[in-house]
N, C-alpha and C positions, 0 to 999 in steps of 0.2 A: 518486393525485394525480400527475398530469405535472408535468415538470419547468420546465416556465415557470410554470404554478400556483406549485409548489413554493418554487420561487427568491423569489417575491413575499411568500411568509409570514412570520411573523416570525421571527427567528433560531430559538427555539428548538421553535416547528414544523415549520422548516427543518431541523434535528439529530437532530429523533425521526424522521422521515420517512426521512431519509437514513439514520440507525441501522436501521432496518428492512428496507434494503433492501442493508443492509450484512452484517446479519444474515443476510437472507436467501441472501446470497452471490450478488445480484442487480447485478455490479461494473461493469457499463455502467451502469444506476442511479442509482449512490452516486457514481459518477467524473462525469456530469453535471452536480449539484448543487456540485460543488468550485469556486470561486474559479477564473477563469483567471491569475491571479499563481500562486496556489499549486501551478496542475499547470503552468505554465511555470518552476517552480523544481523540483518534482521531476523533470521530464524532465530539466533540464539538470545536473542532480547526479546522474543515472543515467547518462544518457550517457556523461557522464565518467570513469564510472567504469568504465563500458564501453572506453571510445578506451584508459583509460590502460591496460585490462588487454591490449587490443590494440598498443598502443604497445612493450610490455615484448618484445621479440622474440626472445630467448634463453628466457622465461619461455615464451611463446607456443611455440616451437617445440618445447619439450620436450613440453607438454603434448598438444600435435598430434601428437606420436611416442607418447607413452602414450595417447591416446584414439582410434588404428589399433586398439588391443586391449581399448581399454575405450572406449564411444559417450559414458560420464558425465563423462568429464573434455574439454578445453579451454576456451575463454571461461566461467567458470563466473557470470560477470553474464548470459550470454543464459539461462541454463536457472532464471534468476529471472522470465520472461514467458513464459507461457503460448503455445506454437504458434510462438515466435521461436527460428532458428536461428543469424543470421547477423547480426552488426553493422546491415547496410542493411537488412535488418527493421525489425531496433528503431527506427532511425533513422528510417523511412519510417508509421508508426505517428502516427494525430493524439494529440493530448495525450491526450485522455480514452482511449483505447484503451493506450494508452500507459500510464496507471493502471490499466483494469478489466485487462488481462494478469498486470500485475506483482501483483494482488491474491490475484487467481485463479490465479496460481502459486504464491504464497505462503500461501490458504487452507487452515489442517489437514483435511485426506483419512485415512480409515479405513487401515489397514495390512491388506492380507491375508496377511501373516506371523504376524501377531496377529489370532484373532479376538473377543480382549474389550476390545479398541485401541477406545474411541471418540474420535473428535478433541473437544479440548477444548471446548465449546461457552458463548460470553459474552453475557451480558445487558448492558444499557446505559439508566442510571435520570437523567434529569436532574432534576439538584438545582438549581439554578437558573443565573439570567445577571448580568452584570456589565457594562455601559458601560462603555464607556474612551472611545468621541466617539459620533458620530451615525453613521457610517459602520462602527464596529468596537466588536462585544460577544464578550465571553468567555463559552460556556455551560458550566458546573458539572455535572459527569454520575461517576455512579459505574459501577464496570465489575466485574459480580458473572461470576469465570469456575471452569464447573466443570469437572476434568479428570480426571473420574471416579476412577480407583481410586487417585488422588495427590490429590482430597480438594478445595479451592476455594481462589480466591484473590477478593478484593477490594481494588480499588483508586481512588482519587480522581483523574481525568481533566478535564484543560480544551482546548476548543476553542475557536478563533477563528473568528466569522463574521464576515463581513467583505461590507457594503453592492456590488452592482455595477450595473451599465445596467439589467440582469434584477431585482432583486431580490438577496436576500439567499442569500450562499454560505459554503458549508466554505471553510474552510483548513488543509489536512494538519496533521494531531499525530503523533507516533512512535507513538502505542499505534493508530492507524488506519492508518498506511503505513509499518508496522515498519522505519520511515528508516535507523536507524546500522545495519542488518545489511549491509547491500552491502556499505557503508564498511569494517565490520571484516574482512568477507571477504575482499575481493579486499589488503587491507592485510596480513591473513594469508600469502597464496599470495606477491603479492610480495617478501616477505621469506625466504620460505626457500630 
């Protein structure tokens, strides 16, 4: 189903659609179907967090001297996007690529350190929807995730879709754009 099709269906064959291609770790896809409020609010909560870890220049310069001997340390919001080195990367990135990177860097990958490491893998069941106006419904979805040899987790999950020009879009939730991780991150490094 293309994504103007998509956007036009109702919310919650707009969610399974998009869940499947989310699944699939299909992250241009899934970033498509998003709301443009919603990935104009995750960009600029990213960024931010980007500038400020750029801003911190005592913080910044140390890690620039530690990362001469180690590649895995300085800015460590860029090595949250996928292929993104530099501040003007990120910043130069349209919204939607802007999301499928930062997804696609944060999707569980196999460890070849481990090899009975499988990344957790989640299913996503919806249970139904909810109006709140003509323009904004809540879909109801459960989120069955198994992480192999540490057993399963099950959780109750709501998303917002949210009416646009196109049709019907996502609106990021924390358990689809694991949001508060930046945040605590770079809140971390700051502080020490």
């Amino acid at each position: 189903m293309s994504a103007q099709h998509q956007a036009s269906a109702e919310p919650n064959v707009v969610v399974r659609t998009d869940f499947l291609a989310y699944e699939a770790r299909l992250w241009d896809g899934f970033a498509a179907l998003v709301h443009p409020d919603s990935l104009t609010e995750f960009r600029s909560q990213q960024l931010t967090i980007a500038e400020m870890w750029e801003a911190h220049s005592a913080e910044l310069n140390e890690a620039q001297q530690r990362s001469k001997t180690d590649s895995g340390l300085g800015n460590p919001v860029l090595r949250m996007f996928a292929g993104v080195k530099t501040l003007a990367e990120l910043r130069a990135l349209s919204q939607q690529a802007f999301l499928a990177r930062y997804l696609e860097a944060r999707s569980p990958k196999a460890n070849p350190r481990d090899p009975d490491y499988q990344p957790p893998t989640a299913t996503r069941e919806i249970i139904g929807e909810v109006p709140e106006t003509q323009d904004l419904v809540h879909v109801v979805y459960r989120v069955r995730t198994d992480v192999g040899r540490y057993g399963r987790t099950e959780s109750i999950e709501v998303i917002p879709v949210k009416r646009a020009a196109s049709g019907w879009q996502l609106m990021l939730n924390p358990e689809l754009s694991y949001s508060g991780s930046m945040t605590m991150m770079v809140n971390d490094v700051t502080k020490e």
